[in-house]
N, C-alpha and C positions, 0 to 999 in steps of 0.2 A: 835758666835751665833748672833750679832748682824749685821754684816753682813751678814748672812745667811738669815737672817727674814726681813732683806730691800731689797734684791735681788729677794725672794718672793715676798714681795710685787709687790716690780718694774716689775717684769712678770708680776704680773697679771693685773695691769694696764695700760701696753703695751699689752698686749689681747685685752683686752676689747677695747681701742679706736683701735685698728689695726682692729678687727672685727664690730666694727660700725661705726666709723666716716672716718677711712680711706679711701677714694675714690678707692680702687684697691682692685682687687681681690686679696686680700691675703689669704694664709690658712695659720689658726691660729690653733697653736700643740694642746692650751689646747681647745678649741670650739670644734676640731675633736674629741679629746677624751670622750668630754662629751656626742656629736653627735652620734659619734661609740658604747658607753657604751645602751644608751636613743633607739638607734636604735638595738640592739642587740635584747634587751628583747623585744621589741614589735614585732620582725620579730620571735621571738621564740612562742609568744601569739597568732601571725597572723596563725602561720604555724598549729595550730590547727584547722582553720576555715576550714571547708570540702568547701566551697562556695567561691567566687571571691566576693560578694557581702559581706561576714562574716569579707574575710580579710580586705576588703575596709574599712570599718567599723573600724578596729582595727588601720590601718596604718594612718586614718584621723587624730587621736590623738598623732600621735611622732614628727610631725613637734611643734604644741603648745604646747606640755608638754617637750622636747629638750628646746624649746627657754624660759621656763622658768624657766627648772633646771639648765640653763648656768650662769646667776648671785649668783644662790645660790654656786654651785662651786666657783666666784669669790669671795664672802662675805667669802665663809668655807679658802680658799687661804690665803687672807688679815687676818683673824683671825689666824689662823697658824705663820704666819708672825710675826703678831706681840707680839702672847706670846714669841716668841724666842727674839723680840726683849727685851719686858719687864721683861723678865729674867734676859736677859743680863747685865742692867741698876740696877738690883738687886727692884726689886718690891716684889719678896715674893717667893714660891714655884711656881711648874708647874702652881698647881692645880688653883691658885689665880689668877697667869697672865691670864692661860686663861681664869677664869671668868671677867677678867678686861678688857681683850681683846674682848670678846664679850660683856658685857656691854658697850663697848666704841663703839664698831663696832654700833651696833642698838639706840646708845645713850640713854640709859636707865636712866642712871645719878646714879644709886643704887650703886654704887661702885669709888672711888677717888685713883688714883698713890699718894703712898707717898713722890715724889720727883718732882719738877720743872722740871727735862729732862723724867720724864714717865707722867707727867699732859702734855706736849707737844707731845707724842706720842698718848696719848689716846683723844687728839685734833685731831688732824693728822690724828691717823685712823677714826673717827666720818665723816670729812672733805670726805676721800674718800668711806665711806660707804654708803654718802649719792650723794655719784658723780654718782656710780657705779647703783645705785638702780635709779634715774632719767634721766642715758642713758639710759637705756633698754626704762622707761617708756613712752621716749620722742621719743624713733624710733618706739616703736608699730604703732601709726600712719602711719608711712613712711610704713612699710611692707604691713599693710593691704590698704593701697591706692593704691599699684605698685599689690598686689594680686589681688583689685577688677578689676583693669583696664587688667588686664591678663585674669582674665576671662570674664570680658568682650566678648573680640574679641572670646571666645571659646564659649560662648554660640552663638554669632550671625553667627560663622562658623558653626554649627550645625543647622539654619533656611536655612543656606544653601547648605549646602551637603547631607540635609539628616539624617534620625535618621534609620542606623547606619550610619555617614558619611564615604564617601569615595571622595578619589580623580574625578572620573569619576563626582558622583552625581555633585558636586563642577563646574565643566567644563560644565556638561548641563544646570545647573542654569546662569551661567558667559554667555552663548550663547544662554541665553533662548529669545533673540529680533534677533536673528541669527544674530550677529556679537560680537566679542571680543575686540571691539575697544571701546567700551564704557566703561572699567570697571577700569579706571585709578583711579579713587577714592575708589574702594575696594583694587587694587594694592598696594596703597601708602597707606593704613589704616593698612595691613600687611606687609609693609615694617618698618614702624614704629612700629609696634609690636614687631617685630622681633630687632631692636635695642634697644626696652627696657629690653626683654629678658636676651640678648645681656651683658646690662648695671647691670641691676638688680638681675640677676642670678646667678653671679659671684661674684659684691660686698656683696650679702647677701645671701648667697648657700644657709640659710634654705628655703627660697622661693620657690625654687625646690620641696621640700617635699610637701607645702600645696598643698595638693589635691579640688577637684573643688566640689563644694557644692552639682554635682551631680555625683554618682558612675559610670557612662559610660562615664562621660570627662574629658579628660585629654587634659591636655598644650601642651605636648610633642605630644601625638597624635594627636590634632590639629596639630601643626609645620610638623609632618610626610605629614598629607594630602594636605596643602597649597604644601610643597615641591614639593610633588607627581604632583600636580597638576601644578605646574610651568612647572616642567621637563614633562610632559606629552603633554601641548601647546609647548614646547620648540621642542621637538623633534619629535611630529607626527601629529599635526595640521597644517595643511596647508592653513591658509586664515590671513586675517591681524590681526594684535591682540595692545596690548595696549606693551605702552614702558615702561610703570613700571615692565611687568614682570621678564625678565631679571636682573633688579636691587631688585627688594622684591625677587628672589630665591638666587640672591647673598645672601641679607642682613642674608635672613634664612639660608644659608648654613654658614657664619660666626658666626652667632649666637648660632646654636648647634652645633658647632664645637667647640666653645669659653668655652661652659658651660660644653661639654663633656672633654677638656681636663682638666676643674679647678679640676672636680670631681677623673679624673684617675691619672692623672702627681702629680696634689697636692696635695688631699686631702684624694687620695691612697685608693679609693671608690671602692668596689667590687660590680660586680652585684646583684640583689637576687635572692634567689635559691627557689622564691615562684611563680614561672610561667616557665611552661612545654617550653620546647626547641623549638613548633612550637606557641610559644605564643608570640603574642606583637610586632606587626611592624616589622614582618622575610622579607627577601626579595622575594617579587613575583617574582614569574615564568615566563617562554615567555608564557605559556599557559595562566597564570594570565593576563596576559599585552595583549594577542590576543583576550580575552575576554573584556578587556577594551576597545580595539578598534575597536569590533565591536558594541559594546554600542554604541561608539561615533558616529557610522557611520550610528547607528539606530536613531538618535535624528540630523539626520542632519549635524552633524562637519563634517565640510571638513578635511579630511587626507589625507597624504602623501601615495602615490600610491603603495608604498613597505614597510609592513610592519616588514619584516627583517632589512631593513634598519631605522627605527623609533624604534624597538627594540632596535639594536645594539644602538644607539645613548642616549637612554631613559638609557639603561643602565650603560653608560659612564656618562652622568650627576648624575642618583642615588648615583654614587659610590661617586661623591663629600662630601654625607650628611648619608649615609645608616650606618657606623659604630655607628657615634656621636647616632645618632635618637635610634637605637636599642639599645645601650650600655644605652643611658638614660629612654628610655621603662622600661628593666629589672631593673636597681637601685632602679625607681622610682615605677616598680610594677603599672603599667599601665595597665587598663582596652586592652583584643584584640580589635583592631580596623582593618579595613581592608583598607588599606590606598589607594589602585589604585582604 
């Protein structure tokens, strides 16, 4: 028993630094589980909303209420742990260790080990009760700084695409002095976006969940429409443009591709089954995409003289980015956007 209740331990404080301080995307077994459990019922409460704006509402609340029933899981762990151990050591019945065990965990002081090797355990655990409760407190900062700077760039993509955004809007704002060569400093403010993503999305999955302070933006639907919008100048505009774009639809297409595979491969994420099949970043149509291109040809962009052929090609680039984007639409229960 006594090793049984230090092996629990040792889990759970190999969790917990593996899920915060460790610089990699790890997926951590117990973080999913309590993830999985924390998301269950609120996609069961959501599922009552008759509104998109009801559910919105509901799912705002599982990303911060997840991130702080994941230490009480580690404290409930560590306490487990160590009544088995304080048994072991001969401390008194069940019933005693684990009152001893959670008075030592919270450091209460109301309660003393009768022996020299259980007064070093109920040290020991105090030591990481209070490790465990000043991780969490010391990364809140870190999440909500990499959250406001995410939306950041999702609100200032909406002064420019457009309320409801779309790719197209996006492309006639970018050509609104009739040339695409000036916009290297909006290029490279989303190519950098897209590597924080990239960076932060992965080593701290819950980030993915907070939703944006307003109910029609999303992260992911932002990243749809920049994409949209690379691959649209890429493949059917025909006049000079800036050389960041090429590298910002790289950066985005590694990015939710990055975040889409931690979710599926690791962390063994299903979609949610609370938006209808023609909901959330599906992929447009040639009819959709011949309508974008005569927008563009109505505002002056210059295009490519066959639009069968900017088709075909538009839609060879989309394919780079369209599973990851859509897969994380549906997980994340993203408002419809219309992305071309």
């Amino acid at each position: 028993m006594l090793l049984a209740g230090a092996a629990v331990v040792m889990y759970t404080l190999s969790a917990a630094i593996r899920a915060f301080i460790m610089p990699r995307n790890e997926s951590v077994l117990l973080s999913n589980w309590v993830f999985r459990g924390v998301r269950l019922v609120f996609y069961m409460v959501a599922a009552l909303g008759r509104t998109y704006a009801r559910r919105d509402w509901v799912l705002a609340l599982y990303a911060p209420v997840a991130l702080v029933l994941l230490p009480i899981a580690w404290l409930a762990l560590i306490a487990l742990g160590y009544t088995g151990m304080f048994w072991a050591v001969g401390e008194g019945s069940w019933a005693f260790c684990y009152k001893l065990s959670s008075n030592s965990l919270l450091t209460l002081g109301s309660l003393e080990a009768n022996s020299l090797v259980g007064s070093f355990l109920s040290y020991s655990e105090a030591t990481w009760g209070l490790l465990l409760m000043t991780l969490l407190i010391s990364y809140l900062p870190t999440i909500y700084q990499a959250f406001s700077r995410r939306e950041l760039v999702v609100a200032q993509l909406e002064l420019r695409a457009g309320a409801p955004s779309s790719a197209t809007n996006l492309i006639v704002w970018l050509n609104r002095g009739g040339s695409l060569l000036d916009d290297d400093h909006e290029w490279r403010a989303w190519e950098e976006w897209f590597v924080q993503i990239d960076e932060t999305h992965t080593s701290l999955p819950v980030l993915s969940f907070f939703r944006s302070p307003q109910p029609g933006r999303s992260w992911i639907a932002s990243a749809g429409i920049l994409l949209d919008a690379a691959a649209l100048i890429i493949s059917a505009v025909d006049q000079p443009r800036s050389n960041q774009v090429e590298i910002s639809f790289k950066a985005g297409c590694l990015a939710v591709n990055r975040v889409y595979r931690f979710f599926e491969q690791r962390a063994r994420s299903k979609p949610s089954e609370l938006l209808g099949p023609t909901d959330a970043l599906e992929e447009p149509s040639r009819r959709e995409f011949l309508e974008a291109y005569k927008c563009l040809q109505a505002h002056n962009v210059q295009l490519h003289p066959d639009p069968d052929a900017a088709w075909r090609r538009y839609h060879t680039l989309r394919g780079r980015y369209t599973e990851a984007v859509t897969f994380l639409a549906k997980l994340l229960t993203a408002p419809d956007v219309k992305t071309v």
